[in-house]
C-alpha atoms as a printed R data frame, in Angstrom:
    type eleno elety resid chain resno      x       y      z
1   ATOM     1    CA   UNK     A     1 53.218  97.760 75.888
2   ATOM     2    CA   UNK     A     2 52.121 100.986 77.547
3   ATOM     3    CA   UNK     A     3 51.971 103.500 74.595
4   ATOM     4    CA   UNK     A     4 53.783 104.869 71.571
5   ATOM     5    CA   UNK     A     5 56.048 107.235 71.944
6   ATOM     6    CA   UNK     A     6 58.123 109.795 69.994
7   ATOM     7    CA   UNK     A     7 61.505 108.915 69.594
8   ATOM     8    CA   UNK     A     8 64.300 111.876 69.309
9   ATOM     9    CA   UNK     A     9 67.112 111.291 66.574
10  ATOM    10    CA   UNK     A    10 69.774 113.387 68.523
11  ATOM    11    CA   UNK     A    11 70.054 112.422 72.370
12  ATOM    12    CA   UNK     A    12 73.051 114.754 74.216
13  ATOM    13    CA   UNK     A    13 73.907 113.141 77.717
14  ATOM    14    CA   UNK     A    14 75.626 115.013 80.264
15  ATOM    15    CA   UNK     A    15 77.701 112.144 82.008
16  ATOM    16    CA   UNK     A    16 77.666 113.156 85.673
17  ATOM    17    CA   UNK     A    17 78.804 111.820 88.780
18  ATOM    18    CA   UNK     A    18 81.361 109.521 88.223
19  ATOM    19    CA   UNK     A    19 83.729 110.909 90.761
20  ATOM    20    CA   UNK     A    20 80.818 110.794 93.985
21  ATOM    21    CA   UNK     A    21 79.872 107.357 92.577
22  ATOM    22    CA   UNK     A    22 83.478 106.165 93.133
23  ATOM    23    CA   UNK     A    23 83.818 108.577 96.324
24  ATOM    24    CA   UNK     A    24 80.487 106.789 98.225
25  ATOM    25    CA   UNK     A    25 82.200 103.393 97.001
26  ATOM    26    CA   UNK     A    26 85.513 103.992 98.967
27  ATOM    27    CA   UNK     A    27 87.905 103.976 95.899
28  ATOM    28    CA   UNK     A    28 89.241 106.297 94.112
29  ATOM    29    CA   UNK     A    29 88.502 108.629 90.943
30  ATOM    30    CA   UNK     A    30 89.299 106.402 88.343
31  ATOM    31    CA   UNK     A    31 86.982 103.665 89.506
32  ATOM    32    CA   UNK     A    32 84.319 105.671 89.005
33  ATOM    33    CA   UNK     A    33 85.498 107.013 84.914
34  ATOM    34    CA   UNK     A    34 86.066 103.244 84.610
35  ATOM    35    CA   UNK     A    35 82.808 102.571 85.649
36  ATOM    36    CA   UNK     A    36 81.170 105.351 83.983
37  ATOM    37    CA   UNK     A    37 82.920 104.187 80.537
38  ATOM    38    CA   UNK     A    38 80.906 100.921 81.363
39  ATOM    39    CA   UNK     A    39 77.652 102.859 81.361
40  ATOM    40    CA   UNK     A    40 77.905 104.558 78.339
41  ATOM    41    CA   UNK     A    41 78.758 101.343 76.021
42  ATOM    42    CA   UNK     A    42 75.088 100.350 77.358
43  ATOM    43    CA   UNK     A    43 73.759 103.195 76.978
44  ATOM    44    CA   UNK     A    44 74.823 103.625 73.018
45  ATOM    45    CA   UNK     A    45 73.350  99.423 73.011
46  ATOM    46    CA   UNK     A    46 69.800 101.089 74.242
47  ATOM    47    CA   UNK     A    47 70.026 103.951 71.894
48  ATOM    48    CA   UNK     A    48 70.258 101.566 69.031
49  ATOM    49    CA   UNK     A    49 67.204  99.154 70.325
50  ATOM    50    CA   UNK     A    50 64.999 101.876 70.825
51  ATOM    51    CA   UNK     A    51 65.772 103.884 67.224
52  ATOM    52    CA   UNK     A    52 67.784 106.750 68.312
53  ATOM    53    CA   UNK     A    53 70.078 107.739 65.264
54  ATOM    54    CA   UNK     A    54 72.904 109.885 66.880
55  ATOM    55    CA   UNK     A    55 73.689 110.540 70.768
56  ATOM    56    CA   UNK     A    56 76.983 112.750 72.159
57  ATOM    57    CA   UNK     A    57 78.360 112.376 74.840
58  ATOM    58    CA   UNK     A    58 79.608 114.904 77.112
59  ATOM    59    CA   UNK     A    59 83.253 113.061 78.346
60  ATOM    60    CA   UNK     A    60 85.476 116.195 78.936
61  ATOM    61    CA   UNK     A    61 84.986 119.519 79.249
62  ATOM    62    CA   UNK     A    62 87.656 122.563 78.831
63  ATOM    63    CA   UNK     A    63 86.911 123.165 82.360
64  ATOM    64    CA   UNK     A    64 87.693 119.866 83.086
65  ATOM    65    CA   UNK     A    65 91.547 120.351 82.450
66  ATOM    66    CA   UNK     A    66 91.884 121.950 85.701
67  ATOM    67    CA   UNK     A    67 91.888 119.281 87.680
68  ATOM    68    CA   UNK     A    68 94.825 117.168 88.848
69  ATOM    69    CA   UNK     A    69 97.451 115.847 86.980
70  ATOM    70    CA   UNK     A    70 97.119 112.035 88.622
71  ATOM    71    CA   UNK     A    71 93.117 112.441 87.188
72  ATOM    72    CA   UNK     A    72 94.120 114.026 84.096
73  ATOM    73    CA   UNK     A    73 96.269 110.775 83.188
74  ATOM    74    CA   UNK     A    74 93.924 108.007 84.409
75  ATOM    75    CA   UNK     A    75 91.427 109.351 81.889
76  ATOM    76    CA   UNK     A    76 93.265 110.296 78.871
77  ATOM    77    CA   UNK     A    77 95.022 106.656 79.250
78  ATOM    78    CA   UNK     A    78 90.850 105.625 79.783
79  ATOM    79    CA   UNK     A    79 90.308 107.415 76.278
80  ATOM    80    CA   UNK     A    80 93.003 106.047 74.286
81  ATOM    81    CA   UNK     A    81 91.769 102.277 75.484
82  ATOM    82    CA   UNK     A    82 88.546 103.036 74.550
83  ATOM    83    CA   UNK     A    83 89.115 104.409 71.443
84  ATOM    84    CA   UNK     A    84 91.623 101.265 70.504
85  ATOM    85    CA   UNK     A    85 88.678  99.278 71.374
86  ATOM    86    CA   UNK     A    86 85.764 100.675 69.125
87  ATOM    87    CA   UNK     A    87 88.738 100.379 66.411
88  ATOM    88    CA   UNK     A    88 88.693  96.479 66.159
89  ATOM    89    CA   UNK     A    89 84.808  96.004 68.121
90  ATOM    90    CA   UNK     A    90 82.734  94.349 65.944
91  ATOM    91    CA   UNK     A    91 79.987  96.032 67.104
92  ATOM    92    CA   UNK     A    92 80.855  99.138 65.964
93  ATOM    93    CA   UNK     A    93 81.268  97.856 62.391
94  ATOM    94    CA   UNK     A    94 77.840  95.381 62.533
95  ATOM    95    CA   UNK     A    95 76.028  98.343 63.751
96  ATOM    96    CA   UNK     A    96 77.908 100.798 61.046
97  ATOM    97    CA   UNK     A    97 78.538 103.079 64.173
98  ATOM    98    CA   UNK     A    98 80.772 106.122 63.055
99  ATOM    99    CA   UNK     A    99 82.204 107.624 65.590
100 ATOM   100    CA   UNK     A   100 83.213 111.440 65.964
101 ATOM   101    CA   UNK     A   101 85.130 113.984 68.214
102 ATOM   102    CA   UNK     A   102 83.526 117.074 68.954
103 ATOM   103    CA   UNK     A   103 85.708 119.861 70.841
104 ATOM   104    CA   UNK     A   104 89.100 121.815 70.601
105 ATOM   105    CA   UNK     A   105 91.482 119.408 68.892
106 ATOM   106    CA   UNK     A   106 94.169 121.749 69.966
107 ATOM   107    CA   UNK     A   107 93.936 120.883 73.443
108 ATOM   108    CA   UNK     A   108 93.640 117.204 72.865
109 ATOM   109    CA   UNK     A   109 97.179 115.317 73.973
110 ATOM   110    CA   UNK     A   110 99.038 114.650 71.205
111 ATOM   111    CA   UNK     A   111 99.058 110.754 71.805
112 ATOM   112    CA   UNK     A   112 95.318 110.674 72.634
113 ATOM   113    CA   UNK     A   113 94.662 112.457 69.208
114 ATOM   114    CA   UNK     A   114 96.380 110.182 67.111
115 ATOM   115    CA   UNK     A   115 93.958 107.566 68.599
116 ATOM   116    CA   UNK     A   116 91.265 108.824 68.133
117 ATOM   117    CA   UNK     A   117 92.190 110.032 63.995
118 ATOM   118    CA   UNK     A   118 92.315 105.902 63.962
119 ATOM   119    CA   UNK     A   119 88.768 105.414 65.262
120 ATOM   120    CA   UNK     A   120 87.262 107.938 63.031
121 ATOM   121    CA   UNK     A   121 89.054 106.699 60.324
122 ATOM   122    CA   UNK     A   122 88.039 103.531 60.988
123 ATOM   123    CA   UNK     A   123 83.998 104.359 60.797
124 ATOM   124    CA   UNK     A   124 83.801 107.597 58.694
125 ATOM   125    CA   UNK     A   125 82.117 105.772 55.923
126 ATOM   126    CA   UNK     A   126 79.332 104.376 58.445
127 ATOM   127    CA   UNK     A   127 75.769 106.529 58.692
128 ATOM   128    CA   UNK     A   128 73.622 104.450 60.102
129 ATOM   129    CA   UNK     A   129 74.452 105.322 63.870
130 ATOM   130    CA   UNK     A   130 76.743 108.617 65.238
131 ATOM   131    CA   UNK     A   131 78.783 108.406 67.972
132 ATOM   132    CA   UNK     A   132 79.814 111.539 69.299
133 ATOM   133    CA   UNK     A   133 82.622 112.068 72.039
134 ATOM   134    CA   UNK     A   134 82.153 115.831 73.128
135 ATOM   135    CA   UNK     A   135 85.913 115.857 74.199
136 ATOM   136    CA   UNK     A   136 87.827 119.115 75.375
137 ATOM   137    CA   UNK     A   137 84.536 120.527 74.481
138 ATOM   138    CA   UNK     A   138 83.238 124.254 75.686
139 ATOM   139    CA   UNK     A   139 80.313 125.296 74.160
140 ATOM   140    CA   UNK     A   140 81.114 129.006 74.427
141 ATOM   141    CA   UNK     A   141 84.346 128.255 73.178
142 ATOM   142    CA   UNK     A   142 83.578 127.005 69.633
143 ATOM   143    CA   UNK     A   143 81.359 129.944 69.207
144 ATOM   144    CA   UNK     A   144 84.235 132.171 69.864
145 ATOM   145    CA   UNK     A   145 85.907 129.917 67.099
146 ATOM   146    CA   UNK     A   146 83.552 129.541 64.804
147 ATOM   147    CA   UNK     A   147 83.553 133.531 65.484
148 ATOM   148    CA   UNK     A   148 87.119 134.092 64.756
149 ATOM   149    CA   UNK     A   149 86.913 131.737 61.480
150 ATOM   150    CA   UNK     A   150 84.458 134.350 60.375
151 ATOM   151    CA   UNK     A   151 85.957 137.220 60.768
152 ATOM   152    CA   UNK     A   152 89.257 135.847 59.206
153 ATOM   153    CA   UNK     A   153 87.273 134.950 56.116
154 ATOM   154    CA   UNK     A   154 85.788 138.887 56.196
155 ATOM   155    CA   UNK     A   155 89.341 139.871 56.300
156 ATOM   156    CA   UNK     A   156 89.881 137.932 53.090
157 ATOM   157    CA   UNK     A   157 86.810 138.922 51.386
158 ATOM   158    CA   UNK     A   158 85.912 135.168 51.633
159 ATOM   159    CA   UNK     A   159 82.351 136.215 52.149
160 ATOM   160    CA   UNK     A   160 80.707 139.948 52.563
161 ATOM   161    CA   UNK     A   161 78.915 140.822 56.259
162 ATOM   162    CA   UNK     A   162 75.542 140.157 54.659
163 ATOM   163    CA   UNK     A   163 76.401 136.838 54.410
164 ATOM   164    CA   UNK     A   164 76.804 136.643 57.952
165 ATOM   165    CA   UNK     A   165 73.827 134.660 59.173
166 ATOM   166    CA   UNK     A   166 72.667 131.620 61.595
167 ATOM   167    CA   UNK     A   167 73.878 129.490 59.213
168 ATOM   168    CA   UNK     A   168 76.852 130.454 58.562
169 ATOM   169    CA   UNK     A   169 77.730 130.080 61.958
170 ATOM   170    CA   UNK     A   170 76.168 126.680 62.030
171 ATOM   171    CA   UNK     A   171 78.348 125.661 59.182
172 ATOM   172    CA   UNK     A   172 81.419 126.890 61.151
173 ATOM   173    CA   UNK     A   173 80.913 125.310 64.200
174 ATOM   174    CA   UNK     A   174 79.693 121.862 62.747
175 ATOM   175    CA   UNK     A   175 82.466 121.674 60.216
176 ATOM   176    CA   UNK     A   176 82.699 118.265 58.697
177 ATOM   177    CA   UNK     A   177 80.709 116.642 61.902
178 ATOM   178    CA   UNK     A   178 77.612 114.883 61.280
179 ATOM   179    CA   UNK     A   179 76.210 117.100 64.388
180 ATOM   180    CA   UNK     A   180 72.020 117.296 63.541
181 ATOM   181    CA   UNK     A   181 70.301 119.775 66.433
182 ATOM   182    CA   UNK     A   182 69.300 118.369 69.903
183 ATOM   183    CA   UNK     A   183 66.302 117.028 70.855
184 ATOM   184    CA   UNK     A   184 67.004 115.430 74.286
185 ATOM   185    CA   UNK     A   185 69.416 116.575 76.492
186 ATOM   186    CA   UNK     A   186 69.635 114.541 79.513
187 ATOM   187    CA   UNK     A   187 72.058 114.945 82.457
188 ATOM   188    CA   UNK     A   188 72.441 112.775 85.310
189 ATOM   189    CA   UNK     A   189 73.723 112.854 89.143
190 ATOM   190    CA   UNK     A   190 71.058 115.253 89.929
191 ATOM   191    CA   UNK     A   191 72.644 118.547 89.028
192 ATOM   192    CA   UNK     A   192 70.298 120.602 87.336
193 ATOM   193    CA   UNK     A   193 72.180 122.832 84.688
194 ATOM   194    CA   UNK     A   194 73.180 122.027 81.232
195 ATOM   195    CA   UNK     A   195 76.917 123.390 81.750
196 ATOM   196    CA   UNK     A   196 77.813 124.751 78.364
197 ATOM   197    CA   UNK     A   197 76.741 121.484 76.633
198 ATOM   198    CA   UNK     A   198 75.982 122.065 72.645
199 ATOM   199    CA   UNK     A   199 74.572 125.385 73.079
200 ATOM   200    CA   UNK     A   200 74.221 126.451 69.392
201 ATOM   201    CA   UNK     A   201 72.946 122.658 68.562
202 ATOM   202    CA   UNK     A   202 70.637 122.348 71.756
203 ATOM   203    CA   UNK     A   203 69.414 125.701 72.980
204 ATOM   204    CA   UNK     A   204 68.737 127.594 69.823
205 ATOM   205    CA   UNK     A   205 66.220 124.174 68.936
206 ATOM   206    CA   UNK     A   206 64.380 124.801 72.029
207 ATOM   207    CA   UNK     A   207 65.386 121.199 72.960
208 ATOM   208    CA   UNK     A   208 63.922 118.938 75.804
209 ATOM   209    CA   UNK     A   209 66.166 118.264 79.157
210 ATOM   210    CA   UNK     A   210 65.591 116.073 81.303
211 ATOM   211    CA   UNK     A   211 67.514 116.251 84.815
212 ATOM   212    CA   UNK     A   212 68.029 112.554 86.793
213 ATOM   213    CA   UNK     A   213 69.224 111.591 90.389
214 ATOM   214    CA   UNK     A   214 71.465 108.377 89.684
215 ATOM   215    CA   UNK     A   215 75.343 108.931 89.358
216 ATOM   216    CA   UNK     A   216 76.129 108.031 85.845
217 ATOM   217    CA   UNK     A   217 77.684 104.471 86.694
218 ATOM   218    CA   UNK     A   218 74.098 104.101 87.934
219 ATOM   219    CA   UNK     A   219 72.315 105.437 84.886
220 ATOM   220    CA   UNK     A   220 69.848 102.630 83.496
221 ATOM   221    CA   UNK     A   221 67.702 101.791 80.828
222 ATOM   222    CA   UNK     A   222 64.507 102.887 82.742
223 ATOM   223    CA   UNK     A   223 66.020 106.249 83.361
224 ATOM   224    CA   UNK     A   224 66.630 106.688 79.202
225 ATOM   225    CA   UNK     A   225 63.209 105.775 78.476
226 ATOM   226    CA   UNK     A   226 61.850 108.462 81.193
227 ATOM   227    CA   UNK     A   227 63.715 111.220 79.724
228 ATOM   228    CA   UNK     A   228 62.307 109.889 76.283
229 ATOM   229    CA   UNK     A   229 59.050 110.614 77.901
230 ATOM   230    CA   UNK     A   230 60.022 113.696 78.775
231 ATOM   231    CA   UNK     A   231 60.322 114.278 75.126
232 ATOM   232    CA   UNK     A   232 57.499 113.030 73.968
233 ATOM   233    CA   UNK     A   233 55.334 114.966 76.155
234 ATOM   234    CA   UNK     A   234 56.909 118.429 74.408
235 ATOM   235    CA   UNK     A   235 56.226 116.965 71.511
236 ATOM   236    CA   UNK     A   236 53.313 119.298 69.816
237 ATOM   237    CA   UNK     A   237 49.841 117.733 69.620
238 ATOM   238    CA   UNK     A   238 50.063 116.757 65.425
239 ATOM   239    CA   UNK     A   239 53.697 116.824 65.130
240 ATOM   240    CA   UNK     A   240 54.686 113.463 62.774
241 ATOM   241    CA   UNK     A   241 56.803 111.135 64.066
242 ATOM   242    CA   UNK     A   242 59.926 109.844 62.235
243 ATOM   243    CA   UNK     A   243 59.574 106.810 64.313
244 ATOM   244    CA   UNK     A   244 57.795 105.107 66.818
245 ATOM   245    CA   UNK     A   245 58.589 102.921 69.851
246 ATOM   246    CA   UNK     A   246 56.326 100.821 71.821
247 ATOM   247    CA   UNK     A   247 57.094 100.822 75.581
């Protein structure tokens, strides 16, 4: 036991590095997502141990559609097994793990969506842990869309422009989500940039980040509990902790 240390209630990873992890291994793309999917069921098994209430997960990006059809396939077919799988995991339902989407349902495959309306289904009555999938997800773009949401409801003298305030917009863009701000955002396969991730949620709180060399396939628990440090160390002298953990 080392010390006590603040513990964040919202962790945001940036999942990175999947593809040069399966690229320095010799195979090819979707060794690496499989590999990476591997990863993050640990990860969410450490979140739990150490206290953290909700993490996200950043799997898929709008940008992300551009690339090939071939990869486009292996991981939406990667999703839809995944999401099958929390369905009936026992884990999920021990643990009272509700799981969420965040990002443009529009662009979601039709057959992918369906799947994952089952999962959340499946957990929406569970609060003691939040899972959330940041899939299709542009931060820039769901402030446009919380944007446009606003302005339609102007149009119908839903609300008045004095009404028009942070959190209004906060409101718009959470929607039903459980989606609490950021503490911790932590992105691995040493790039240093937090690529449009949860903007509204994450910047606007001033929240920690915490940049990390391994590929994600690589990511361990040592490497969590470093950028927890991170955390703690930004945490102001005084500040009361919701809860502690002893590393």
């Amino acid at each position: 036991m080392k010390s006590v240390t603040h513990v964040p209630d919202h962790i945001a990873i940036i999942q990175d590095g999947n593809r040069r992890y399966a690229k320095n291994q010799g195979q090819n793309t979707s060794y690496g997502h499989k590999k990476g999917a591997q990863t993050s069921e640990e990860v969410l098994e450490w979140a739990q141990e150490i206290g953290v209430r909700n993490v996200t997960l950043y799997s898929f990006s709008t940008e992300n559609f551009n690339r090939s059809d071939e990869e486009l396939d292996d991981l939406f077919s990667l999703f839809i097994e995944k999401f099958r799988a929390l369905i009936d995991d026992q884990r999920v339902h021990k643990n009272k793990i509700c799981l969420q989407v965040v990002g443009d349902r529009s662009q979601i495959p039709e057959n992918l969506l369906t799947t994952i309306l089952e999962a959340e289904e499946a957990t929406k009555d569970y609060t003691q842990f939040h899972l959330n999938i940041a899939l299709a997800y542009g931060g820039r773009n769901e402030i446009v869309r919380a944007s446009r949401e606003i302005l339609e409801d102007l149009k119908n003298n839903k609300i008045t422009i004095d009404m028009i305030n942070t959190d209004l917009f906060t409101t718009k863009i959470r929607g039903e989500l459980h989606l609490p701000p950021v503490d911790l955002i932590i992105r691995t396969g040493n790039e240093k940039r937090t690529s449009n991730f949860l903007p509204w949620f994450a910047n606007g709180y001033k929240s920690t980040v915490y940049f990390c060399a391994p590929y994600w396939p690589l990511f361990r628990k040592i490497d969590l509990l470093r950028g927890i440090r991170v955390y703690d160390e930004r945490v102001k002298s005084g500040y009361l902790p919701k809860r502690l953990l002893r590393i």
